[in-house]
ROGUTI-640821 format. One record per residue (C-alpha): residue number from 1; residue in three letters; x, y, z. Coordinates in nm, 3 decimals, padded with zeros to 5 digits. Layout:
% residues N
badren->NUM | rotor->Ala | c1->X | c2->Y | c3->Z
...
% end
This chain:
% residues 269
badren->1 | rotor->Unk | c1->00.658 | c2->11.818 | c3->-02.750
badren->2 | rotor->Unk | c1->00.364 | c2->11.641 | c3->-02.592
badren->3 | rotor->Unk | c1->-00.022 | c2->11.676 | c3->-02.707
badren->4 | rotor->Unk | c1->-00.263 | c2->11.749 | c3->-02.449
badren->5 | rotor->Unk | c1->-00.568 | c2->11.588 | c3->-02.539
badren->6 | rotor->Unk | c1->-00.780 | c2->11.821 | c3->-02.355
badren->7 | rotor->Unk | c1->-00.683 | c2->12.135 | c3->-02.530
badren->8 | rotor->Unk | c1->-00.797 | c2->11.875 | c3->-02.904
badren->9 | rotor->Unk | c1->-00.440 | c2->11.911 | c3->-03.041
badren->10 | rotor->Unk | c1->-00.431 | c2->11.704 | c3->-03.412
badren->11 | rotor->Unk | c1->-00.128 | c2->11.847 | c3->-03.527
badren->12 | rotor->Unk | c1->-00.118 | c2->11.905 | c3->-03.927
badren->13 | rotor->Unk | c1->00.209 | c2->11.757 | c3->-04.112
badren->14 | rotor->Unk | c1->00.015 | c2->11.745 | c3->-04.463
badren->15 | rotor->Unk | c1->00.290 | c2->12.007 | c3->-04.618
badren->16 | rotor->Unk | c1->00.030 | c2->12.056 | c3->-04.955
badren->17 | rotor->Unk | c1->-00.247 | c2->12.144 | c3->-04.697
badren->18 | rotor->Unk | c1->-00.009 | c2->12.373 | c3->-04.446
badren->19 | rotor->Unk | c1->00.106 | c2->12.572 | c3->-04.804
badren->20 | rotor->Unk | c1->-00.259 | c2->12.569 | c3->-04.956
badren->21 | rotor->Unk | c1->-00.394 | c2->12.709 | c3->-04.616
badren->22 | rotor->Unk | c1->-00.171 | c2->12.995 | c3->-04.627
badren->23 | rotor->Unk | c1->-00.174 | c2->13.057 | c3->-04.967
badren->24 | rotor->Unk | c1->-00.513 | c2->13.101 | c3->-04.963
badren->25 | rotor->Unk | c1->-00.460 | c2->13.440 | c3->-04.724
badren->26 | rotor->Unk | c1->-00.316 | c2->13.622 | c3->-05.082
badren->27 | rotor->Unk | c1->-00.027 | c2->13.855 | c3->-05.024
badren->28 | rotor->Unk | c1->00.055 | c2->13.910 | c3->-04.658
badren->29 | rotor->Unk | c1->00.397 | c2->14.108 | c3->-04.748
badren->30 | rotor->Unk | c1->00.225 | c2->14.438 | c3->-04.575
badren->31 | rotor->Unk | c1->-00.002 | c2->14.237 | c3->-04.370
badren->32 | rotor->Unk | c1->-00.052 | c2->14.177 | c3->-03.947
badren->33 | rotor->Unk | c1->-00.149 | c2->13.802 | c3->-03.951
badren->34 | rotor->Unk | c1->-00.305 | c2->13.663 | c3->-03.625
badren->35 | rotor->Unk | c1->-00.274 | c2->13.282 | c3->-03.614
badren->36 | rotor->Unk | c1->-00.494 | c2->13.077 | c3->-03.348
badren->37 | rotor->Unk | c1->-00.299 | c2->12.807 | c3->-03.247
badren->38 | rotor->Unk | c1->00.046 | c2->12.734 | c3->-03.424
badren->39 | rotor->Unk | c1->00.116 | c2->12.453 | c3->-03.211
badren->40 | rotor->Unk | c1->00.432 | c2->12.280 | c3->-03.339
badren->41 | rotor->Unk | c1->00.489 | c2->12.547 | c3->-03.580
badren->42 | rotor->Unk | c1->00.372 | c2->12.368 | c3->-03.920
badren->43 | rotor->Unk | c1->00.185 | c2->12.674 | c3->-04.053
badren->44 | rotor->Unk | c1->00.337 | c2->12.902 | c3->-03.855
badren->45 | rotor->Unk | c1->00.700 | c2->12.848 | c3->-04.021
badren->46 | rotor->Unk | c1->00.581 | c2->12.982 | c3->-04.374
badren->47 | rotor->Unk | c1->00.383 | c2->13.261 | c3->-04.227
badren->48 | rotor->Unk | c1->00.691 | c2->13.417 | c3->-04.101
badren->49 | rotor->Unk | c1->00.871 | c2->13.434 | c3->-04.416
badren->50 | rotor->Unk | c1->00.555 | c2->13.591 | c3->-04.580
badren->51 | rotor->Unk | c1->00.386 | c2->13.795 | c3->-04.320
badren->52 | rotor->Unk | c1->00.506 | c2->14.187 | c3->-04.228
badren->53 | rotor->Unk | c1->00.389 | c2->14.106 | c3->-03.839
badren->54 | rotor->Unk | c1->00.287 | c2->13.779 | c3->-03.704
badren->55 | rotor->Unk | c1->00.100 | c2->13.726 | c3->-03.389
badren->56 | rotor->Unk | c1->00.060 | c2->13.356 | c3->-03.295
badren->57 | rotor->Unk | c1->-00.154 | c2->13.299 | c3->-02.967
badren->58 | rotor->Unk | c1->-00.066 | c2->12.917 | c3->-02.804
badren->59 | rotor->Unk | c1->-00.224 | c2->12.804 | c3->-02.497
badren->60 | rotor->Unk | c1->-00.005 | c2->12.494 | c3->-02.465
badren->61 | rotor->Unk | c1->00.241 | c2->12.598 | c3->-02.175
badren->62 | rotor->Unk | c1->00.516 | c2->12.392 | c3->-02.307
badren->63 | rotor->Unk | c1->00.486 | c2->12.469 | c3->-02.692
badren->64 | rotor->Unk | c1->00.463 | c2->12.824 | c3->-02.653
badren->65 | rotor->Unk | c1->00.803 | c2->12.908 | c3->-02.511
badren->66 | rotor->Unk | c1->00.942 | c2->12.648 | c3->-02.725
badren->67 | rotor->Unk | c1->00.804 | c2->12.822 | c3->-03.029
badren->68 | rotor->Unk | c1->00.914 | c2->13.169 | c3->-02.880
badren->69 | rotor->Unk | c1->01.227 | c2->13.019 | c3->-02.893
badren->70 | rotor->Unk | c1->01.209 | c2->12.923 | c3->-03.227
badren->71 | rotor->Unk | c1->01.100 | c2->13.200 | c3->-03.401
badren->72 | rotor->Unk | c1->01.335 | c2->13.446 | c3->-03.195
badren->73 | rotor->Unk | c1->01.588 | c2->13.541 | c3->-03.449
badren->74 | rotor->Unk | c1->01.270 | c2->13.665 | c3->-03.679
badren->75 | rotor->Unk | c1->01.178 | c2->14.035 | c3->-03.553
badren->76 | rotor->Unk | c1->00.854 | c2->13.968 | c3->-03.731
badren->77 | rotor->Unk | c1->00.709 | c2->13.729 | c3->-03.494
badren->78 | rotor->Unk | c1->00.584 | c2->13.718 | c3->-03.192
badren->79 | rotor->Unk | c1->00.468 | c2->13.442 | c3->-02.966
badren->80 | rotor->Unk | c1->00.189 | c2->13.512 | c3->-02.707
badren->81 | rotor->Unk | c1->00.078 | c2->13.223 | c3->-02.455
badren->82 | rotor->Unk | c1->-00.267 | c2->13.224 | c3->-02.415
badren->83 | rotor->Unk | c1->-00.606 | c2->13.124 | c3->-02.468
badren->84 | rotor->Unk | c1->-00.787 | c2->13.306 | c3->-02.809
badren->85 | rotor->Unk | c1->-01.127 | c2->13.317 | c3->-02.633
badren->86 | rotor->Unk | c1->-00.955 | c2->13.520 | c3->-02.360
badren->87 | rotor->Unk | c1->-00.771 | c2->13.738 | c3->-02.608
badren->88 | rotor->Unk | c1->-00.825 | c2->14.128 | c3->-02.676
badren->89 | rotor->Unk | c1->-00.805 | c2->14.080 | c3->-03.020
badren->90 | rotor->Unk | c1->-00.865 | c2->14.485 | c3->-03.046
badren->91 | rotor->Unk | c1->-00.515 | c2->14.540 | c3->-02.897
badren->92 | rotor->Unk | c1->-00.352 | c2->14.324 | c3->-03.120
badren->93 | rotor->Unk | c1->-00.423 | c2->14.468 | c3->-03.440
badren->94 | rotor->Unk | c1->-00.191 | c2->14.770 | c3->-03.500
badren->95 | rotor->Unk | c1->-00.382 | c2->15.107 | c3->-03.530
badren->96 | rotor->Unk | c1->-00.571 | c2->15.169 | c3->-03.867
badren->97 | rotor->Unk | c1->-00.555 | c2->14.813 | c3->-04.014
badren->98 | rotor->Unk | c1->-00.755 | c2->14.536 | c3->-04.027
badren->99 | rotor->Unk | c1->-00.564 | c2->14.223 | c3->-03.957
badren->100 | rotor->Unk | c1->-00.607 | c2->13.852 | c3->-04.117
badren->101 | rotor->Unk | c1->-00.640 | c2->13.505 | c3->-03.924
badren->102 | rotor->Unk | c1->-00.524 | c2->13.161 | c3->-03.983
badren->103 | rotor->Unk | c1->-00.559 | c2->12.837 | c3->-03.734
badren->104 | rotor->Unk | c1->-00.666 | c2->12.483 | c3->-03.701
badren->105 | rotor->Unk | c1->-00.941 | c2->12.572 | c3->-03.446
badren->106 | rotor->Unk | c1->-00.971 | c2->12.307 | c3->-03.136
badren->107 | rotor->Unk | c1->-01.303 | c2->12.113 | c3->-03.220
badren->108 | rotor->Unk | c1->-01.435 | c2->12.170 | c3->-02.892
badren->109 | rotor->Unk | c1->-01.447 | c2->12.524 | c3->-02.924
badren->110 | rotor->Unk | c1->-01.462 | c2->12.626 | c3->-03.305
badren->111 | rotor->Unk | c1->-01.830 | c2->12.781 | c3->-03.264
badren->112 | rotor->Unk | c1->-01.676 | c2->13.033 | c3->-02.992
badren->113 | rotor->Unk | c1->-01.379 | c2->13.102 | c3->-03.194
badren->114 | rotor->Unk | c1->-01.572 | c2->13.162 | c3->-03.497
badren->115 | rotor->Unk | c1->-01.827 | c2->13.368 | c3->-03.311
badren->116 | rotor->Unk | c1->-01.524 | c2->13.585 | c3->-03.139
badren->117 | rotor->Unk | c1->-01.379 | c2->13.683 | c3->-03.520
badren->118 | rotor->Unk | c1->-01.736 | c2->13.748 | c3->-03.628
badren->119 | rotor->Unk | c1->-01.786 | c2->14.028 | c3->-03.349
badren->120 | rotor->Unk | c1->-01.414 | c2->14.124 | c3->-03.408
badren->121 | rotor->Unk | c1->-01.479 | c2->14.151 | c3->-03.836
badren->122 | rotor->Unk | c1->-01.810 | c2->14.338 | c3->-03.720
badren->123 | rotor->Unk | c1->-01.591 | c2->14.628 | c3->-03.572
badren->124 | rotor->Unk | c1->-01.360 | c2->14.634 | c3->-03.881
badren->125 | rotor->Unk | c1->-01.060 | c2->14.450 | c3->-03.750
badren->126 | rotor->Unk | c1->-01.009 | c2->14.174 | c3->-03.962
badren->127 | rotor->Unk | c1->-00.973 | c2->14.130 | c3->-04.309
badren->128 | rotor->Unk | c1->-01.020 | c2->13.769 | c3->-04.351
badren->129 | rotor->Unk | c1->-00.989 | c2->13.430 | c3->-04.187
badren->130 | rotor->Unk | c1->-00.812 | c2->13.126 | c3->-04.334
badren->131 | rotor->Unk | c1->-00.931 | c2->12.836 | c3->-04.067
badren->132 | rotor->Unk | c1->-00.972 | c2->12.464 | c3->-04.060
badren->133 | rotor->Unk | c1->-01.204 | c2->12.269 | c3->-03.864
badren->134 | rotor->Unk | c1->-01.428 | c2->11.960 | c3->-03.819
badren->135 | rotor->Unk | c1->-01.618 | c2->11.919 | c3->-04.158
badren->136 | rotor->Unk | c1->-01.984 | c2->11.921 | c3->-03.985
badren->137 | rotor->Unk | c1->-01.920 | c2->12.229 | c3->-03.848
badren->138 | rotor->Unk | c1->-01.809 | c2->12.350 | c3->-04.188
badren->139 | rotor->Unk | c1->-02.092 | c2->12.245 | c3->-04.383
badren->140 | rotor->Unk | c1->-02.339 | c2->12.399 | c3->-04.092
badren->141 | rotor->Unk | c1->-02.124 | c2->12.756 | c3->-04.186
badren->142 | rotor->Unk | c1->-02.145 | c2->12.720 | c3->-04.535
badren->143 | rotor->Unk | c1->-02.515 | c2->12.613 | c3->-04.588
badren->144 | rotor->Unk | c1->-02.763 | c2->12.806 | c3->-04.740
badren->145 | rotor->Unk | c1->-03.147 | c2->12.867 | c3->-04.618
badren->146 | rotor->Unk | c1->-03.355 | c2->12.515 | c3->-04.650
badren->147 | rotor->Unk | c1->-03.110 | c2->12.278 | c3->-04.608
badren->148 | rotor->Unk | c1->-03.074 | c2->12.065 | c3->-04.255
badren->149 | rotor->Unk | c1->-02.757 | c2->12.202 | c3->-04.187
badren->150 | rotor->Unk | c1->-02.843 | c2->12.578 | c3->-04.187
badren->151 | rotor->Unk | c1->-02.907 | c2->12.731 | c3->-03.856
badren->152 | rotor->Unk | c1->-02.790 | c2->13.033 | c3->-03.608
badren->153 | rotor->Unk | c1->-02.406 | c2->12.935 | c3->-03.675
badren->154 | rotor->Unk | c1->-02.488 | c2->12.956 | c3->-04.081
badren->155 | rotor->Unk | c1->-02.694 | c2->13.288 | c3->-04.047
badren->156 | rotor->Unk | c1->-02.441 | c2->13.468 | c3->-03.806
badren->157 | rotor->Unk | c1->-02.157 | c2->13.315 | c3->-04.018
badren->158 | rotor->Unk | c1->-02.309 | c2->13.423 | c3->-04.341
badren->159 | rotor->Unk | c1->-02.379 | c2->13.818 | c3->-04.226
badren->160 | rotor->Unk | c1->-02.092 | c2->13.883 | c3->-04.107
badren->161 | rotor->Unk | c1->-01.848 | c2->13.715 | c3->-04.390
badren->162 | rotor->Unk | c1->-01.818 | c2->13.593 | c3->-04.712
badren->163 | rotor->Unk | c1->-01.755 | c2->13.213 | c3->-04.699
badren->164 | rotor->Unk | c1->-01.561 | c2->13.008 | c3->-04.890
badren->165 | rotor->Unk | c1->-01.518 | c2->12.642 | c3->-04.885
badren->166 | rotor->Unk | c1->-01.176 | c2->12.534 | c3->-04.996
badren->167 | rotor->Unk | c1->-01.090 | c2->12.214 | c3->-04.930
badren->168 | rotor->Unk | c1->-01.131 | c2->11.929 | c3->-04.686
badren->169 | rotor->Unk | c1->-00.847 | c2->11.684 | c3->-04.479
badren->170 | rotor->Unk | c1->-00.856 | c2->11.315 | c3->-04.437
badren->171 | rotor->Unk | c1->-00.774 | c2->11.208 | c3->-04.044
badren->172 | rotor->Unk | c1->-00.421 | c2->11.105 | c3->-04.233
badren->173 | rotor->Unk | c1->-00.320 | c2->11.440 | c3->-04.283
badren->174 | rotor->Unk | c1->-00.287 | c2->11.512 | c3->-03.899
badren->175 | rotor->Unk | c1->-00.104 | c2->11.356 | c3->-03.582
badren->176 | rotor->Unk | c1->-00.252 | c2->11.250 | c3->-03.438
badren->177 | rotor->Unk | c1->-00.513 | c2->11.148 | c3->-03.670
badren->178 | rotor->Unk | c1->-00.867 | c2->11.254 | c3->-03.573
badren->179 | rotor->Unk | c1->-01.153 | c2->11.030 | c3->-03.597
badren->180 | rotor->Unk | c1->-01.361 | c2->11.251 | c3->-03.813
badren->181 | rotor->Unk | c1->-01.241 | c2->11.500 | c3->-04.184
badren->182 | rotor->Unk | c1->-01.185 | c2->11.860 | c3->-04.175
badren->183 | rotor->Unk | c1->-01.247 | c2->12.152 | c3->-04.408
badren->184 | rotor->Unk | c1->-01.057 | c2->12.450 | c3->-04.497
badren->185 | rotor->Unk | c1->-01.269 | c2->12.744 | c3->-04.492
badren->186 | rotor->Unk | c1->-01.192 | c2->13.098 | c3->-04.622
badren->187 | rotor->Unk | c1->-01.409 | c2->13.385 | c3->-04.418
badren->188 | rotor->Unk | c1->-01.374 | c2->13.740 | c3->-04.598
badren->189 | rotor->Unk | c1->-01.542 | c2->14.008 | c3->-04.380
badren->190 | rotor->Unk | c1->-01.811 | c2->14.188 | c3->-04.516
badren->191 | rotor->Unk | c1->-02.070 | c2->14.245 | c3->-04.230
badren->192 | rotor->Unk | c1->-02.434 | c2->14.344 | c3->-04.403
badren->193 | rotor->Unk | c1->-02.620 | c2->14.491 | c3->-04.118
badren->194 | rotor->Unk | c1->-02.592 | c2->14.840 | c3->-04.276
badren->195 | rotor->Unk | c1->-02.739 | c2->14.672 | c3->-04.606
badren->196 | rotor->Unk | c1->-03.031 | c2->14.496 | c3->-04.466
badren->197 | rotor->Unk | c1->-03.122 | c2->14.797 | c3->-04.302
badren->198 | rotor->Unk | c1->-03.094 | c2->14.648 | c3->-03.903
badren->199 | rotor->Unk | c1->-02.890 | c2->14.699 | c3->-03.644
badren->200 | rotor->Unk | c1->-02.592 | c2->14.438 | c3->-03.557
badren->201 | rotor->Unk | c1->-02.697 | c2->14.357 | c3->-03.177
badren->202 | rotor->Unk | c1->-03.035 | c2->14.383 | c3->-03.198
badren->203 | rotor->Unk | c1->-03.034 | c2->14.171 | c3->-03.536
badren->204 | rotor->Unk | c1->-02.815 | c2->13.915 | c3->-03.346
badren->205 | rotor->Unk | c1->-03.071 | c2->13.900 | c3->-03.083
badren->206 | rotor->Unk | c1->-03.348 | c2->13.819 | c3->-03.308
badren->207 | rotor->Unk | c1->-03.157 | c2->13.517 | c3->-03.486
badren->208 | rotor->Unk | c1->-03.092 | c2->13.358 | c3->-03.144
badren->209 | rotor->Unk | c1->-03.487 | c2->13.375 | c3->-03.073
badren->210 | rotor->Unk | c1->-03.570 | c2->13.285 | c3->-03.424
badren->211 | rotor->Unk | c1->-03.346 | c2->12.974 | c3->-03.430
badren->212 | rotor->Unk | c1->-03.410 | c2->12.925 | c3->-03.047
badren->213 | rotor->Unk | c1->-03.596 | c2->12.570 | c3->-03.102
badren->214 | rotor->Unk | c1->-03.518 | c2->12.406 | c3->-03.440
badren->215 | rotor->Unk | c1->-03.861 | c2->12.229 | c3->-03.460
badren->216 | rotor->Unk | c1->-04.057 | c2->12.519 | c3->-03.368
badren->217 | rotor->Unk | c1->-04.176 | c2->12.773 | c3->-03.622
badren->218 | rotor->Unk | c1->-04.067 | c2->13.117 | c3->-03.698
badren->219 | rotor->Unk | c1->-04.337 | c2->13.264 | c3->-03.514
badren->220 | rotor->Unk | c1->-04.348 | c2->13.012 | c3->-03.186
badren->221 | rotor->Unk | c1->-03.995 | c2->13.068 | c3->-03.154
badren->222 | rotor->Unk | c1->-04.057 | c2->13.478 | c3->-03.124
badren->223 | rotor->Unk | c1->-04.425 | c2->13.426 | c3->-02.939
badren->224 | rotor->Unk | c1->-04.192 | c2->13.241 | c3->-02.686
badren->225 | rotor->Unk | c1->-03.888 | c2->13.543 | c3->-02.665
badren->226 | rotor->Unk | c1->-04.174 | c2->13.767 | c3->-02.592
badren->227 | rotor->Unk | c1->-04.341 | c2->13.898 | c3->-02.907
badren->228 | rotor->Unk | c1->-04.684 | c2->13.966 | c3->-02.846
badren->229 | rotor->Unk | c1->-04.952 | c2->13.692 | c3->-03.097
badren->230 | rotor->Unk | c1->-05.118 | c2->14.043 | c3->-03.133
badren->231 | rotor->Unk | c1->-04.819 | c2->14.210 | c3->-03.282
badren->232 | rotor->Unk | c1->-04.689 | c2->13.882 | c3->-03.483
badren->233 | rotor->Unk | c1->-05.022 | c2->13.842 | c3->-03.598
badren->234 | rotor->Unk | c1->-05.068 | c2->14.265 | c3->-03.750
badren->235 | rotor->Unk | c1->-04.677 | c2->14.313 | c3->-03.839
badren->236 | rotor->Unk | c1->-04.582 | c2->14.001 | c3->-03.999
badren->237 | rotor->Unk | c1->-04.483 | c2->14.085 | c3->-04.357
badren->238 | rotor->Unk | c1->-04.686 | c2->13.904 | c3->-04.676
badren->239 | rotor->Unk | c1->-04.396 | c2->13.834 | c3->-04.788
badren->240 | rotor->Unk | c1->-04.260 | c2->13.604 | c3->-04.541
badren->241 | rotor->Unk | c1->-04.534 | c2->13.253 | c3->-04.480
badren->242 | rotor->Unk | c1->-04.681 | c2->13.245 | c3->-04.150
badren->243 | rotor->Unk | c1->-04.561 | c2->12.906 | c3->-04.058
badren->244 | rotor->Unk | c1->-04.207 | c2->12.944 | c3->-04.190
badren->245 | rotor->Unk | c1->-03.928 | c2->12.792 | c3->-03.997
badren->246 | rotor->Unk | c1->-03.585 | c2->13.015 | c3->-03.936
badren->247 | rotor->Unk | c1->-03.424 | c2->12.818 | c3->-04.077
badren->248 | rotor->Unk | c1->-03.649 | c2->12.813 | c3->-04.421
badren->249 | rotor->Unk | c1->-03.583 | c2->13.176 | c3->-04.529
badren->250 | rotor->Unk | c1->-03.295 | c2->13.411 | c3->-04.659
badren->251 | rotor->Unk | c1->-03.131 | c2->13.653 | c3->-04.461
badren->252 | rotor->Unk | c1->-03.294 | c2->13.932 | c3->-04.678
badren->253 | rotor->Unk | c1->-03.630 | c2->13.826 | c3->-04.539
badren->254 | rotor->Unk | c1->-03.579 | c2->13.777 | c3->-04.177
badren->255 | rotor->Unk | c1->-03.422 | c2->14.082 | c3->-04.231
badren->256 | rotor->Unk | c1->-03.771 | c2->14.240 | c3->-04.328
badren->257 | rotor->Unk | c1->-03.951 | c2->14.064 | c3->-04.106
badren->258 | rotor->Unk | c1->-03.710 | c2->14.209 | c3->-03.783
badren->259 | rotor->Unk | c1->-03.773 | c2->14.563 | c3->-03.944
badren->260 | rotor->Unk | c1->-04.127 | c2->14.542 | c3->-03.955
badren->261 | rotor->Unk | c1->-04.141 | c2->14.387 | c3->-03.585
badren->262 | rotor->Unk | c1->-03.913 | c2->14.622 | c3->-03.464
badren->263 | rotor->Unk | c1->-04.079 | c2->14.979 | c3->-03.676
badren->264 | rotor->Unk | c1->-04.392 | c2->14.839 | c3->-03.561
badren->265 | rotor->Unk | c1->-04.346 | c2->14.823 | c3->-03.188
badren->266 | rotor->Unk | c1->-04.167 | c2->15.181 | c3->-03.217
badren->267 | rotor->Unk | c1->-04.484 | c2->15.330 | c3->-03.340
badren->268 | rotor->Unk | c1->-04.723 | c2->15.157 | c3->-03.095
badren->269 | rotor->Unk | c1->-04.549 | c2->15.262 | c3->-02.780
% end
């Protein structure tokens, strides 16, 4: 089949790294596995002789009936042509369960896709997510509070999931190759709004005006999405410095430092 370079097709013929990715999802026996992407099938070939249901959502118009074809004798699989960002994933995942995800996400879009399985793990949907994608983006999931790379993507990542950071890909391992590495990541959900004590969308909110300007501080970044200097100025915990940057402090204490924001404008109006 022919790639499409505008939907970032690198197809992955490294058959350590297809087996390794999948084994990586544990036991699937009794499992619905979703998998973004199977384009010519690498991955998607030993998922159906593991996985109870299989669900494989393609975009390409010509490698989607071709897999359909494919994969026809196997009553456990089922090939859907369309785009993941367009997808209900709610109406995939059978009743009661929570479903896991594999795929080589498309570079240009792996921050959408990522955000779409974080809302969907949010609402208890999804189990865990087995996916691959450029390493930068990777190591801006997986980094931890004071480092360069930690920002909105590592903050919304890292409340919503677990994360894991199995293994990384030369360019070699692909067709065709790519000009930059990429890493295997493991997400297990595990949202901790309920644990912080804040609520998911207005929490989400917050991060997006604390991490609104990288250069700002903490408390430019909020004066700017509306918060009164009067209110910063008589809320803002002792805990937390004054001229902290977002991307400086743990999710425990921007999680204080939303509560007291948000308690405190409750009791003045």
């Amino acid at each position: 089949m022919k790639r499409r370079p505008k939907l970032g097709q690198n197809f992955l013929v490294d058959d350590r790294a297809r087996y390794a990715i999948v084994d990586a999802l544990g036991d699937i026996s009794q499992r619905t596995v979703i998998e973004i992407g199977p384009g010519r099938g690498a991955i998607t070939e030993i998922l159906a002789t593991r996985a109870r249901n299989l669900i494989a959502l393609e975009l390409d118009r010509d490698l989607a009936p071709a897999l359909a074809q494919r994969f026809a004798p196997q009553s456990n699989v089922q090939i859907i042509e369309m785009d993941i960002l367009k997808a209900d994933l709610t109406a995939l995942v059978p009743a009661g369960e929570a479903a896991d995800v594999v795929g080589n996400l498309p570079y240009y879009i792996t921050s959408d896709i990522l955000l779409k399985l974080f809302h969907t793990g949010a609402a208890g949907l999804l189990s865990r997510a087995v996916v691959m994608m450029q390493r930068e983006v990777a190591e801006r999931v997986a980094a931890t509070p004071g480092v360069r790379d930690y920002g909105l993507l590592s903050a919304t990542a890292q409340i919503n999931a677990r994360v894991d950071n199995l293994f990384t890909l030369p360019p070699s391992a692909f067709s065709p190759p790519p000009e930059v590495y990429s890493t295997v990541l493991r997400l297990t959900f595990a949202p901790r709004f309920a644990e912080l004590g804040v609520d998911a969308a207005g929490f989400d909110r917050f991060l997006k005006q604390s991490f609104a300007q990288k250069r700002k501080t903490l408390e430019n970044n909020l004066r700017a999405a509306g918060y009164a200097s009067s209110d910063l100025a008589a809320l803002w915990p002792a805990s937390v410095p004054s001229q902290a940057r977002a991307e400086s402090l743990s999710l425990e204490a921007m999680a204080e430092l939303y509560r007291s924001l948000t308690q405190g404008r409750k009791t003045s109006n």
